[in-house]
N, C-alpha and C positions, 0 to 999 in steps of 0.2 A: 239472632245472636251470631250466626256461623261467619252472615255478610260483616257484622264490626269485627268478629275475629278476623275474618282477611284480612281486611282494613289494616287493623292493628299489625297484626305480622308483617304484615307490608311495608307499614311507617319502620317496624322496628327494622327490616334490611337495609335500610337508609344508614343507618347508624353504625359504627365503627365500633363504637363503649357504648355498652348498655348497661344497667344498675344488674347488680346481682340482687338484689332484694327491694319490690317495692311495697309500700305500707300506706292502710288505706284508714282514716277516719271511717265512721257508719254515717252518724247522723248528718243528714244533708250534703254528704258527698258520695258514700254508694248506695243509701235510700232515702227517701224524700221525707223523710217525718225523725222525729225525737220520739226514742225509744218509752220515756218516763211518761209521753203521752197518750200510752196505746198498751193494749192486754197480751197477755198471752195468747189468746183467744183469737187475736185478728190476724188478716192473713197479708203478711208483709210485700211489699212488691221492688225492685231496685230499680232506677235509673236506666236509663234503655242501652246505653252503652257498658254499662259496668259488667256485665258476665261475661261480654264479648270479648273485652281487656283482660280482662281476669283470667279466661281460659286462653288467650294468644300468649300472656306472658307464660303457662305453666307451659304450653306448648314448647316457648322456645328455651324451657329449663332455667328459667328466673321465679326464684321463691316469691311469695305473696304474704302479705301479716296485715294485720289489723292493729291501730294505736286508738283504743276510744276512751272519753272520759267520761261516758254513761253510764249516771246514776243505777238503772238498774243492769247492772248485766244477765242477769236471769231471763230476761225480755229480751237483750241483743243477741245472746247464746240461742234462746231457740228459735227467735226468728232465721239464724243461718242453718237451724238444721233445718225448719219447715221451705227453705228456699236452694237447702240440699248444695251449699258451696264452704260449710263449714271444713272437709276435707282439703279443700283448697289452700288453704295457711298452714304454714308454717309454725307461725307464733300468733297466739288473740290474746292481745293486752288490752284486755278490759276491765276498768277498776276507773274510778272516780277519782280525782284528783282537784287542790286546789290553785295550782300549777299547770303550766304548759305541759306538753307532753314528753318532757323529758325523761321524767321516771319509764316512762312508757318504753322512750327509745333505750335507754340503759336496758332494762329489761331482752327488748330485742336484741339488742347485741349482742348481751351473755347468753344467752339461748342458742343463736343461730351461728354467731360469730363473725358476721358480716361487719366491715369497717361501717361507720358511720357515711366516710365519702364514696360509697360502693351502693347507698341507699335513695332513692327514689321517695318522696312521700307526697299526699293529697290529703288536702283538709280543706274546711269551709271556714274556719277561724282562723284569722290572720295572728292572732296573739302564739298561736301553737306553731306557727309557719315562724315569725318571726326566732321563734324558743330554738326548736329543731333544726331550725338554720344555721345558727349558731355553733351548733354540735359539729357540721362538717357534712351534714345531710342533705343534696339537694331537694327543696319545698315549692311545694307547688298549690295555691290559694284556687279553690274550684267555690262558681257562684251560683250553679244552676246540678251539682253534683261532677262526677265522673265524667265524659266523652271524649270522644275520638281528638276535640280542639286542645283541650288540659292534657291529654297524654301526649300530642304532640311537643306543647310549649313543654313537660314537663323530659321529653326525652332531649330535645333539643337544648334543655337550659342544663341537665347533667353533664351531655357533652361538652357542654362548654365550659363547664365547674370542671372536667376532667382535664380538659386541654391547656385551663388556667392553673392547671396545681402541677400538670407536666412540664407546663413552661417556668415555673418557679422553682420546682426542683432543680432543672435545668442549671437555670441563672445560680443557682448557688451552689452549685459546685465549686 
């Protein structure tokens, strides 16, 4: 874990803008299985890069939440206490939904108060990437979960969602 947290802090010096808030899907983007598939009982494991991420961003004073639409939450709640990073967030928006995660992000915002385009997110659903896009949040589509490659495209594609709303502001003056 400590070697991706360098890693990560590393990638993040590179950067000018960094999100103030990034939000993370569960199922199959920071652990490998569907919550509604599995007991309380079993002992959850995350993605090998995902704590490392997790603890570089708290490091460099960038908030962390959750947006999931896992039918049980009761299973996703305490699989983050038995894996001891539920401290870690900010906001856990986990509630079922028949919709993208938009309820999810309204949520997040009235909570934390973080802009929409201040926002950083990872998911394994493109239908939710596509939704939260929309909103003004850069989105970022992960196919094998979390790692150090999606966190790069995902910092590199904010910076450039920032640099394109600073040049349009710009122009309309």
């Amino acid at each position: 874990m400590e070697e991706v947290k360098a890693e990560a802090l590393q990638m993040m010096g590179v950067f000018q803008v960094l999100p103030r808030l990034v939000v993370f899907d569960l199922d199959y983007t920071l652990w490998p299985f569907y919550c509604e598939c599995r007991s309380k009982r079993d002992t959850p494991s995350l993605y090998p890069h995902a704590k490392g991420i997790m603890y570089a961003l708290k490091h460099k004073g960038i908030d962390v939440a959750i947006a999931s639409k896992s039918p049980t939450p009761d299973i996703a709640t305490t699989f983050l206490d038995k894996l001891s990073i539920k401290s870690v967030f900010v906001a856990q928006e986990i509630f079922y939904s028949w919709t993208p995660k938009t309820d999810h992000f309204q949520r997040i915002h009235l909570g934390t108060g973080v802009p929409f385009n201040s926002m950083l997110f990872f998911d394994d659903d493109n239908k939710n990437i596509q939704a939260v896009s929309k909103m003004g949040v850069t989105s970022i589509l992960v196919r094998d979960g979390v790692n150090l490659g999606a966190f790069k495209e995902g910092l590199t594609k904010f910076s450039q969602n920032r640099d394109a709303s600073k040049n349009k502001q710009k122009r309309n003056r």
